[in-house]
C-alpha positions, 0 to 999 in steps of 0.5 A: 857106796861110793864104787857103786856111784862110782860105777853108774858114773861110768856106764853114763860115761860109756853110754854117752861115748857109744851115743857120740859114735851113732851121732853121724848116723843117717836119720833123726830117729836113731840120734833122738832114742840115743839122745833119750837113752842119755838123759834118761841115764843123766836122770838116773845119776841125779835121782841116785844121788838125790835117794842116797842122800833122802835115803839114809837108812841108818836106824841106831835101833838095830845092828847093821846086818851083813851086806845091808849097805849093798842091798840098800845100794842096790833098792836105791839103783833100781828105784833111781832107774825106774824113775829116771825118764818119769821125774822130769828132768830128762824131758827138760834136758832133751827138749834144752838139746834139741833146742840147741841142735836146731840153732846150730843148723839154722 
């Protein structure tokens, strides 16, 4: 459980890299999607962490099977993705950014 959000933690990380190195990129479009891309990936994190937690699975009933902790990670990851952009908390973060970014400029 933990590598796997060990594992996100990091594709975030090297998402958020490969985002810093489009940020001198001509046009507002391109560094807008990147933003999107990123706070959509932030909202994944946050919704796999908020699902790890609500989503225990353990029921005392039935012995654990083999691999169930890693199916059970991996029903938690794609729910987390196909979430993330809808639940709200990437549009607040993006819309705080480019807030931010217009200060900067004027």
């Amino acid at each position: 459980m933990i590598k796997n959000n060990l594992d996100i933690y990091n594709q975030y990380l090297a998402n958020k890299l490969d985002a810093n190195k489009l940020k001198h990129a001509k046009g507002g479009k391109l560094e807008d999607q990147q933003l999107k891309t990123q706070t959509d990936a932030f909202e994944s994190l946050l919704l796999k962490f908020m699902l790890d937690t609500a989503l225990k699975l353990d029921n005392p009933l039935y012995p654990k099977q083999a691999g169930s902790e890693i199916y059970q990670s991996m029903y938690k990851e794609s729910l987390s993705n196909e979430l993330s952009g809808h639940f709200g908390y990437s549009e607040l973060l993006f819309n705080f950014l480019k807030e931010q970014e217009a200060q900067k400029k004027g």
